[in-house]
Every structure is written in C-alpha cells, then in structure tokens.
OpenMM code with the backbone's topology and positions (N, CA, C; nanometers):
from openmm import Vec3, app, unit

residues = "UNK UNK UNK UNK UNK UNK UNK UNK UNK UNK UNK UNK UNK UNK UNK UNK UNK UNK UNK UNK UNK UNK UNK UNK UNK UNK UNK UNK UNK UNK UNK UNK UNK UNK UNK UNK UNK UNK UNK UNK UNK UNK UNK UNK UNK UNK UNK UNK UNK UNK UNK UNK UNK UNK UNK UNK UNK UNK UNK UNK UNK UNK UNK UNK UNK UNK UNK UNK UNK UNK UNK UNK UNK UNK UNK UNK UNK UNK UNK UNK UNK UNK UNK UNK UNK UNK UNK UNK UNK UNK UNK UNK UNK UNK UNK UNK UNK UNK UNK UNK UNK UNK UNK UNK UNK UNK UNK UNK UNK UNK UNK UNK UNK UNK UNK UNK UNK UNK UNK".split()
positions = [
    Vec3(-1.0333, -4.8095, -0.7403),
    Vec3(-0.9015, -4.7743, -0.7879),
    Vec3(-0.8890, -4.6227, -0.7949),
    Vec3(-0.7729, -4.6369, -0.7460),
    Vec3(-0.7478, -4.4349, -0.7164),
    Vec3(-0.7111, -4.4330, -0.8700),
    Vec3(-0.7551, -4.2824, -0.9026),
    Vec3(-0.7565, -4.2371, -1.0675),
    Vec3(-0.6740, -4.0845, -1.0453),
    Vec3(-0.5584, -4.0779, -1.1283),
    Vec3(-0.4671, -3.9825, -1.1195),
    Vec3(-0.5326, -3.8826, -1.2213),
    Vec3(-0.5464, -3.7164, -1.1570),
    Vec3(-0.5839, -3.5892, -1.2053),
    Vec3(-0.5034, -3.5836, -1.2470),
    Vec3(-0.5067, -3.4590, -1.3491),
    Vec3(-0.4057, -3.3759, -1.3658),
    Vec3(-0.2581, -3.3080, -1.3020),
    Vec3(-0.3103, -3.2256, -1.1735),
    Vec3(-0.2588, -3.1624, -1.0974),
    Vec3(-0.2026, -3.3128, -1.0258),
    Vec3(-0.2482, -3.3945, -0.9994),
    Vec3(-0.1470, -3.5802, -0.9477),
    Vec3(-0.0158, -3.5231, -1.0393),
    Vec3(-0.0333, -3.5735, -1.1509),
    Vec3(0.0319, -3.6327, -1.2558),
    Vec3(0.1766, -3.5341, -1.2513),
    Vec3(0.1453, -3.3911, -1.2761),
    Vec3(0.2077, -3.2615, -1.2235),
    Vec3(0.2986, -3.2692, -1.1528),
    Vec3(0.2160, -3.3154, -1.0295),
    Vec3(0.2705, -3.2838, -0.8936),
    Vec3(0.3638, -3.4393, -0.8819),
    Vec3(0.3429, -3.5372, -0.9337),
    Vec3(0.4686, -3.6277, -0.9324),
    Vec3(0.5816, -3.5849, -1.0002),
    Vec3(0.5600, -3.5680, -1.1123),
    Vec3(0.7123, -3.5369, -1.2382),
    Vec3(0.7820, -3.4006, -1.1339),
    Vec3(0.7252, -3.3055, -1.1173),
    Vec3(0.7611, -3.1912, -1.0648),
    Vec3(0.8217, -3.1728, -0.8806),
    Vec3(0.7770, -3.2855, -0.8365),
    Vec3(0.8007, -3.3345, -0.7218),
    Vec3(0.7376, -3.1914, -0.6324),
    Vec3(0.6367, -3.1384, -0.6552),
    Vec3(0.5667, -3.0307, -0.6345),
    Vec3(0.4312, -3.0542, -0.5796),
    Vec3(0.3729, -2.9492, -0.4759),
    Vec3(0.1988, -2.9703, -0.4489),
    Vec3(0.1670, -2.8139, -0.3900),
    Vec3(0.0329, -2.8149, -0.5437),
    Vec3(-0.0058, -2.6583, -0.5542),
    Vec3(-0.1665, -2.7209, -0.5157),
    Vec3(-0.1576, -2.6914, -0.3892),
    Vec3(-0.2871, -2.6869, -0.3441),
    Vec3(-0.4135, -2.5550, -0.3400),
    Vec3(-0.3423, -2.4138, -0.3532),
    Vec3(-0.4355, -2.3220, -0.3889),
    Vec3(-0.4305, -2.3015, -0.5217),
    Vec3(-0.5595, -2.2225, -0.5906),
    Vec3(-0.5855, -2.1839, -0.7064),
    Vec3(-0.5035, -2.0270, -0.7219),
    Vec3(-0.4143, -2.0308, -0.8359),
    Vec3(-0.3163, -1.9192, -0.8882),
    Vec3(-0.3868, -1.8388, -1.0158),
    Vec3(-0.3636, -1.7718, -0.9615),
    Vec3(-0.4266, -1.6501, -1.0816),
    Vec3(-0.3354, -1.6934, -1.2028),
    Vec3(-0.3860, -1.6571, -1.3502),
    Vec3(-0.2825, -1.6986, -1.4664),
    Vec3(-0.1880, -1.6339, -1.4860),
    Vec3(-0.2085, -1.5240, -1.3818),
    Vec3(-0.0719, -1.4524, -1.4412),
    Vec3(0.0303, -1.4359, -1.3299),
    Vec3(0.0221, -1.5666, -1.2593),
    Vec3(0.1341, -1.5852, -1.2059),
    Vec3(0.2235, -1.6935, -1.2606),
    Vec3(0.3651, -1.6472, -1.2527),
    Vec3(0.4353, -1.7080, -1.3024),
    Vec3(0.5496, -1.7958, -1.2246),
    Vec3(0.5664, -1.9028, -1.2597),
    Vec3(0.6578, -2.0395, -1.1627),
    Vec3(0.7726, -2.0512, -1.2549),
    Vec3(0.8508, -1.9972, -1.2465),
    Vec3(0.9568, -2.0213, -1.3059),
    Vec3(1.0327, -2.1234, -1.3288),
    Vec3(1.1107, -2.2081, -1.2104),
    Vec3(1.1335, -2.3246, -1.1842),
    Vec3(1.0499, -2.4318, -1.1075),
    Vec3(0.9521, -2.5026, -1.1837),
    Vec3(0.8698, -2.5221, -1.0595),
    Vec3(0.8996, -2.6237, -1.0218),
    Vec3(0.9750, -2.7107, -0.9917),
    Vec3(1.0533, -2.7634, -0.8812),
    Vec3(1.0367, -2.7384, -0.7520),
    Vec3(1.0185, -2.8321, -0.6628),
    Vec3(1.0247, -2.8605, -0.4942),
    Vec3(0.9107, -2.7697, -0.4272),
    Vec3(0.8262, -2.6943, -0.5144),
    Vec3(0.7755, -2.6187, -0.4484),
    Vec3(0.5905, -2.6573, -0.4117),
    Vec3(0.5969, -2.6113, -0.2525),
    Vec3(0.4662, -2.6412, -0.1948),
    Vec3(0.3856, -2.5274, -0.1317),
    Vec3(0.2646, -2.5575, -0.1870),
    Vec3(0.1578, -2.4186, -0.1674),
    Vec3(0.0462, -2.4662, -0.1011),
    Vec3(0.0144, -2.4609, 0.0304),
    Vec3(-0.0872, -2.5386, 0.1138),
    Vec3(-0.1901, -2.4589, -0.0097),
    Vec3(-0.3309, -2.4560, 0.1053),
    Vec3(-0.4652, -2.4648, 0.1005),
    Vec3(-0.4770, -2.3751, 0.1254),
    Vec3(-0.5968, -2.2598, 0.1356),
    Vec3(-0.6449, -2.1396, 0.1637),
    Vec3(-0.5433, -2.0010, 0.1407),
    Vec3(-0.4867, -2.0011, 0.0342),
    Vec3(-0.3627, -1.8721, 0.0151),
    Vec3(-0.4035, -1.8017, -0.0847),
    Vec3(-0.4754, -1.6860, -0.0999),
    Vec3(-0.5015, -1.5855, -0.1949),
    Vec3(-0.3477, -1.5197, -0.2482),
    Vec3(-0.3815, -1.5194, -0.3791),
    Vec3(-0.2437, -1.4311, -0.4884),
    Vec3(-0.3020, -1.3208, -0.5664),
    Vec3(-0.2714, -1.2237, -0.5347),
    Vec3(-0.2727, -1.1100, -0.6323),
    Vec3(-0.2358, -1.1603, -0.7533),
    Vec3(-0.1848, -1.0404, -0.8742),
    Vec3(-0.1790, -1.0876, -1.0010),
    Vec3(-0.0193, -1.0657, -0.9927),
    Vec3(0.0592, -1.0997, -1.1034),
    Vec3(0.1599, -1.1154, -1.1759),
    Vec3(0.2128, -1.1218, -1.0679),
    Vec3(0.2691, -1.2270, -0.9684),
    Vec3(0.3443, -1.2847, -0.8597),
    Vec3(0.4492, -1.3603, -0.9516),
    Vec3(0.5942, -1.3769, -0.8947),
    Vec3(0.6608, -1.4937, -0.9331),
    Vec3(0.7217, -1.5606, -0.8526),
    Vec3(0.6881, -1.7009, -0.8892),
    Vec3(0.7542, -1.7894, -0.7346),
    Vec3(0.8849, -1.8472, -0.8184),
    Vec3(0.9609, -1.8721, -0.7236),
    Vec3(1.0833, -1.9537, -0.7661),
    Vec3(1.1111, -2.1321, -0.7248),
    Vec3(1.2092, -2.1974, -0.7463),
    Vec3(1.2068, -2.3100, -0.6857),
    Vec3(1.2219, -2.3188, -0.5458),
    Vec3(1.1656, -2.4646, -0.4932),
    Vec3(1.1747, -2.4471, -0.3766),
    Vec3(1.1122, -2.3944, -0.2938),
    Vec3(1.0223, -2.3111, -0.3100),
    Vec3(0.9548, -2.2102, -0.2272),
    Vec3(0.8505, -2.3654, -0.0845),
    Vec3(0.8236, -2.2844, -0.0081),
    Vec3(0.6743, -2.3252, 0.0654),
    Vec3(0.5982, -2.2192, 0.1369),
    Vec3(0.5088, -2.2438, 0.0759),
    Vec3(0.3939, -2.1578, 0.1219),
    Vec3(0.2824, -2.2102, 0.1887),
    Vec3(0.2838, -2.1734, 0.3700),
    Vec3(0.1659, -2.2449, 0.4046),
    Vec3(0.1701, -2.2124, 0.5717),
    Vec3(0.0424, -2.2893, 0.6454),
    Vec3(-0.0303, -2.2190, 0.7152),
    Vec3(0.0777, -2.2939, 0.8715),
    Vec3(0.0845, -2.2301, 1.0114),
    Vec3(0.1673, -2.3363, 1.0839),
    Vec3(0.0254, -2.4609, 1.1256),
    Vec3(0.1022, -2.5628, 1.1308),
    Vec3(0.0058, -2.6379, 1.2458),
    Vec3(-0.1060, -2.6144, 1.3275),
    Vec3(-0.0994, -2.4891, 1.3747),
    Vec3(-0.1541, -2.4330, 1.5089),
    Vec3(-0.2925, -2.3553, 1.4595),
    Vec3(-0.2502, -2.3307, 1.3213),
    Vec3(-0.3417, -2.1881, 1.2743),
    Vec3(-0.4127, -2.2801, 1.1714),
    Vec3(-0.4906, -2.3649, 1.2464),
    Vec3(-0.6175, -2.4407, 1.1139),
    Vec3(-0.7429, -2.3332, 1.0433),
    Vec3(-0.7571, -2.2076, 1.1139),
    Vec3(-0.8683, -2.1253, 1.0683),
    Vec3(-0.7631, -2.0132, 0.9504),
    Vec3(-0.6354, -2.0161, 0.9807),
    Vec3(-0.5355, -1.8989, 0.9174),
    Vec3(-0.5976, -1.8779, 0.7545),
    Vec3(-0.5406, -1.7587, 0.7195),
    Vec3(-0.5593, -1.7385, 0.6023),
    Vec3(-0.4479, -1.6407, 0.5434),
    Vec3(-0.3957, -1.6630, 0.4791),
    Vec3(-0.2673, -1.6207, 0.3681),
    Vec3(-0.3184, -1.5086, 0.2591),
    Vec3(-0.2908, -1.4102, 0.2343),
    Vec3(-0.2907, -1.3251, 0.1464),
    Vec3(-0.1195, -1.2903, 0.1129),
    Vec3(-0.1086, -1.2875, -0.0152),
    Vec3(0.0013, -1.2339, -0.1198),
    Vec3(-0.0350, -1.1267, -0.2057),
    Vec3(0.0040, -1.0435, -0.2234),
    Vec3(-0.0468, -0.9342, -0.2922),
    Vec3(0.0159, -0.9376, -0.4085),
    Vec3(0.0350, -0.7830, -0.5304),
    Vec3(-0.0197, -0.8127, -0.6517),
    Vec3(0.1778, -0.7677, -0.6541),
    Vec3(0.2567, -0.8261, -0.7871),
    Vec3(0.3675, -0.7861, -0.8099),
    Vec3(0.4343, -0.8489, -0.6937),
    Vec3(0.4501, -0.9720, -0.6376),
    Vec3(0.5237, -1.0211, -0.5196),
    Vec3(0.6128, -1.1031, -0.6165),
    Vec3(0.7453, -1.1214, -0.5576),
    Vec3(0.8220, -1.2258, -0.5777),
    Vec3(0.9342, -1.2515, -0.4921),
    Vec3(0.8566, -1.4028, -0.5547),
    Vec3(0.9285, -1.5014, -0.3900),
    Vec3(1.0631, -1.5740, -0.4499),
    Vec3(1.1634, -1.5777, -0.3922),
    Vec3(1.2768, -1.6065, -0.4252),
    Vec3(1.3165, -1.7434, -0.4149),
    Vec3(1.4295, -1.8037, -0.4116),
    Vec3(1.4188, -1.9465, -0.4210),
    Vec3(1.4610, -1.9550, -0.2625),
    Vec3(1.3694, -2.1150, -0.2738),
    Vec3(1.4198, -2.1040, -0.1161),
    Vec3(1.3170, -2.1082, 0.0204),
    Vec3(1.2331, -1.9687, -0.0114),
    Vec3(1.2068, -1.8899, 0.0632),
    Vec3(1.0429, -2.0105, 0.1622),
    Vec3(1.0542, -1.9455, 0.2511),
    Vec3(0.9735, -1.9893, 0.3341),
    Vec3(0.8317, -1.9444, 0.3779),
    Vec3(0.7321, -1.9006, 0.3580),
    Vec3(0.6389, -1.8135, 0.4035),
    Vec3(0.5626, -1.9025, 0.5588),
    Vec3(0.5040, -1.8749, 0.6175),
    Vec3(0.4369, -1.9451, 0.7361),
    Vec3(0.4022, -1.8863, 0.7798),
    Vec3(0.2210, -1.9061, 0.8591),
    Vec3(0.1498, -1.8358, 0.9270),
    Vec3(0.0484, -1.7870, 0.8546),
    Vec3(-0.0557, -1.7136, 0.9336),
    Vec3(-0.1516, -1.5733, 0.9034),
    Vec3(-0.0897, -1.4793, 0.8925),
    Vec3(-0.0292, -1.4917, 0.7005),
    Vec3(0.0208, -1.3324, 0.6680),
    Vec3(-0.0529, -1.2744, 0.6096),
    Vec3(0.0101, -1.1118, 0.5738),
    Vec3(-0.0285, -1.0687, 0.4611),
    Vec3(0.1346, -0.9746, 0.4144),
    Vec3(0.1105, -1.0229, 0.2667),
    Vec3(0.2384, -0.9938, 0.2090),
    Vec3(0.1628, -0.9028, 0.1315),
    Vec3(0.2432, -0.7319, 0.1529),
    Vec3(0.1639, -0.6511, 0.0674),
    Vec3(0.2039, -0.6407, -0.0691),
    Vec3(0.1298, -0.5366, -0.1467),
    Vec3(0.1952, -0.5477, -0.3011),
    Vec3(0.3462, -0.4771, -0.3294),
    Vec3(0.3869, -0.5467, -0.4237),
    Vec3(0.5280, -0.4897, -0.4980),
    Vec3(0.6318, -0.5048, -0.4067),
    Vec3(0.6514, -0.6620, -0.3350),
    Vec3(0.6997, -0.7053, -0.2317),
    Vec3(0.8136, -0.7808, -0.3022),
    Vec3(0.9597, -0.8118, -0.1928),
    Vec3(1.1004, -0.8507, -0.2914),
    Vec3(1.1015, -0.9499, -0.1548),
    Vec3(1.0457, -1.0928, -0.1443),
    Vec3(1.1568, -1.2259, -0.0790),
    Vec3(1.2594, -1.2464, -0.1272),
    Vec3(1.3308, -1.2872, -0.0339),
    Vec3(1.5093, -1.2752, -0.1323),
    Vec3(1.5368, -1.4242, -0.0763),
    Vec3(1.5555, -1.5056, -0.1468),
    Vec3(1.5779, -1.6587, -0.1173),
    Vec3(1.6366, -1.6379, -0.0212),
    Vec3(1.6057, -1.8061, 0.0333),
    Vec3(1.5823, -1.8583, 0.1755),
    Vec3(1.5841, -1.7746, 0.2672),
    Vec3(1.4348, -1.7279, 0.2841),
    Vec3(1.4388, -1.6326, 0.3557),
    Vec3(1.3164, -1.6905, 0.4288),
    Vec3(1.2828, -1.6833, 0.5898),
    Vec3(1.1965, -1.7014, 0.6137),
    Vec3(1.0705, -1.6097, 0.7054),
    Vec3(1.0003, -1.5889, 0.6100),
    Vec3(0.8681, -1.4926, 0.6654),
    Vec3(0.8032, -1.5154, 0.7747),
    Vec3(0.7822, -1.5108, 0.8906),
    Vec3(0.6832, -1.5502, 0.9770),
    Vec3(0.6227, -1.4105, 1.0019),
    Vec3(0.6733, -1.2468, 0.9644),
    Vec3(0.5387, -1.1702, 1.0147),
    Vec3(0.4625, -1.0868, 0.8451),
    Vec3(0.3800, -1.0409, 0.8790),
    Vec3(0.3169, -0.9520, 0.7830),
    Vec3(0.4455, -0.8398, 0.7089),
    Vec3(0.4156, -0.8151, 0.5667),
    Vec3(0.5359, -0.7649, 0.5170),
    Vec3(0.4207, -0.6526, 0.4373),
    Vec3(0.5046, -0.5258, 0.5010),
    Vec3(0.3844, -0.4182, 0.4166),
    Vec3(0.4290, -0.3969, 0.2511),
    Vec3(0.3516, -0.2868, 0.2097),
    Vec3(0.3750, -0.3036, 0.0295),
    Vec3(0.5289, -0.2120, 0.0449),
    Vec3(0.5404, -0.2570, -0.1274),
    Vec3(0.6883, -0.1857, -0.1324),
    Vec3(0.8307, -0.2319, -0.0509),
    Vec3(0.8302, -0.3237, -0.0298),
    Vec3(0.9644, -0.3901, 0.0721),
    Vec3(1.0130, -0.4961, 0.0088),
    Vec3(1.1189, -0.5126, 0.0482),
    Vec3(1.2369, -0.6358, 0.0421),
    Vec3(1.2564, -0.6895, 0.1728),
    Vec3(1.2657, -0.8128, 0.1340),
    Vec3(1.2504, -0.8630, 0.2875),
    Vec3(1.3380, -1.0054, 0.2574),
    Vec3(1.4473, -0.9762, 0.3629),
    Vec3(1.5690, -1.0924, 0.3432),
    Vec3(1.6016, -1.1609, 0.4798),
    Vec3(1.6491, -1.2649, 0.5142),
    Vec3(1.7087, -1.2964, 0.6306),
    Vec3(1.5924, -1.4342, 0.6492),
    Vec3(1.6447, -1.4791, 0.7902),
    Vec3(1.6177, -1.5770, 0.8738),
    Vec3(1.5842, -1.5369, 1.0367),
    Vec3(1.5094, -1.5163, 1.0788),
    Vec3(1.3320, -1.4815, 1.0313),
    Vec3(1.3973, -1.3381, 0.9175),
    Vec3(1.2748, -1.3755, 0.8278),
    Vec3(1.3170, -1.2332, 0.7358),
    Vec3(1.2820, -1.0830, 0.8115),
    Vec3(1.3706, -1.0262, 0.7430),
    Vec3(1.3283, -0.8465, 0.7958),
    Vec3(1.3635, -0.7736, 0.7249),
    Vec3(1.3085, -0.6456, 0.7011),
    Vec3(1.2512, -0.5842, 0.6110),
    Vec3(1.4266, -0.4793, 0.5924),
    Vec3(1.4757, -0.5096, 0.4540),
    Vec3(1.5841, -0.4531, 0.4262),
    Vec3(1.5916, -0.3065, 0.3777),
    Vec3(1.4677, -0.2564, 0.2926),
    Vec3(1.4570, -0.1592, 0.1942),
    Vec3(1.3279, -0.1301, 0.1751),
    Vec3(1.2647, -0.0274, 0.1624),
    Vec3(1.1737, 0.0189, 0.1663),
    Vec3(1.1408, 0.1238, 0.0293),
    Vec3(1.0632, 0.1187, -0.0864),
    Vec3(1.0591, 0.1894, -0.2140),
    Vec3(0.9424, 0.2962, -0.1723),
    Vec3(0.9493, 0.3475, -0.2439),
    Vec3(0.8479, 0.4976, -0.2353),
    Vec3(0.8180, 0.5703, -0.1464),
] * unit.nanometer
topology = app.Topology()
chain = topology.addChain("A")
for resn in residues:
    res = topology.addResidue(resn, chain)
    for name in ("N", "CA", "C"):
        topology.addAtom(name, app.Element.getBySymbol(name[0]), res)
C-alpha cells in the first residue's frame, strides 16, 4: 500500500509539485498551480508566485537550472531549459524564459526579453 508523505499530502490540497529542495528563505506566496521539476538550485530570499513552472525541456535530461539570490518570479511565468537566472532578477508574469537572464534585469514578454537593466 502506497503511504502518503508529507510533500503528497501538500502537493494534493495545493494542486502543486515541488520537486527541488528550497532554501527557507524562499518565499511562495500563493502557492497554487505551481510546478518545480528536479535538479533546480535557488539562491536565497527568491519569491515565486502562483502558477509558476519551473523545469528542465524534454530534450535536456543532463540540464541543470540555477536561480540566483533576490529573484522573483511572477505569476504565470514559465522558466525552461539549462538556465541561469542571475541575482536581483524581475520575471514579470506570464512570461516565458527560455535563455539565460544576467543579474540586475527585468525580464517580460513571450519568449521573455530583457526590459530594464539596474546598476
């Protein structure tokens, strides 16, 4: 008999699946609809919103995901692929990421692109 974890139990009510380990000081605001494959490193104080997915394509079974420190992901938003999202980074809902996003940016659109640039 299958025996329901924690993170099960979670991930039913929440209709959610957080498959990587999150630093504590990231924060899920709405955590609703949202999916976080396998192998995705997070910097610290990230905030995800509802909806989000975060994860690797099909193609890229060796990929690996980095998020850096001060990111926040907007509702919506899409990440995919071998990225790296640098620190003090702005996703702006439904937005979808497919390349590397350096630090300090906002990054909006479908594929997203880089709107604003700080420092």
């Amino acid at each position: 008999m299958y025996q329901l974890r924690k993170r099960d139990i979670i991930s039913l009510i929440l209709c959610c699946s957080i498959r990587s380990n999150l630093p504590k000081s990231t924060r899920i605001v709405h955590p609703f609809g949202i999916s976080i494959g396998e192998d995705i490193t997070f910097g610290k104080n990230c905030i995800i919103y509802q909806n989000v997915s975060i994860g690797r394509r099909w193609t890229d079974i060796e990929s690996k995901m980095t998020i850096g420190n001060n990111v926040t992901i907007c509702s919506g938003a899409c990440l995919v692929g071998d990225l790296t999202i640098g620190n003090n980074v702005i996703i702006g809902a439904n937005s979808v990421v497919l390349e590397n996003i350096p630090d300090n940016c906002t990054a909006v659109g479908n594929p997203a692109r880089i709107i604003k640039k700080r420092g």
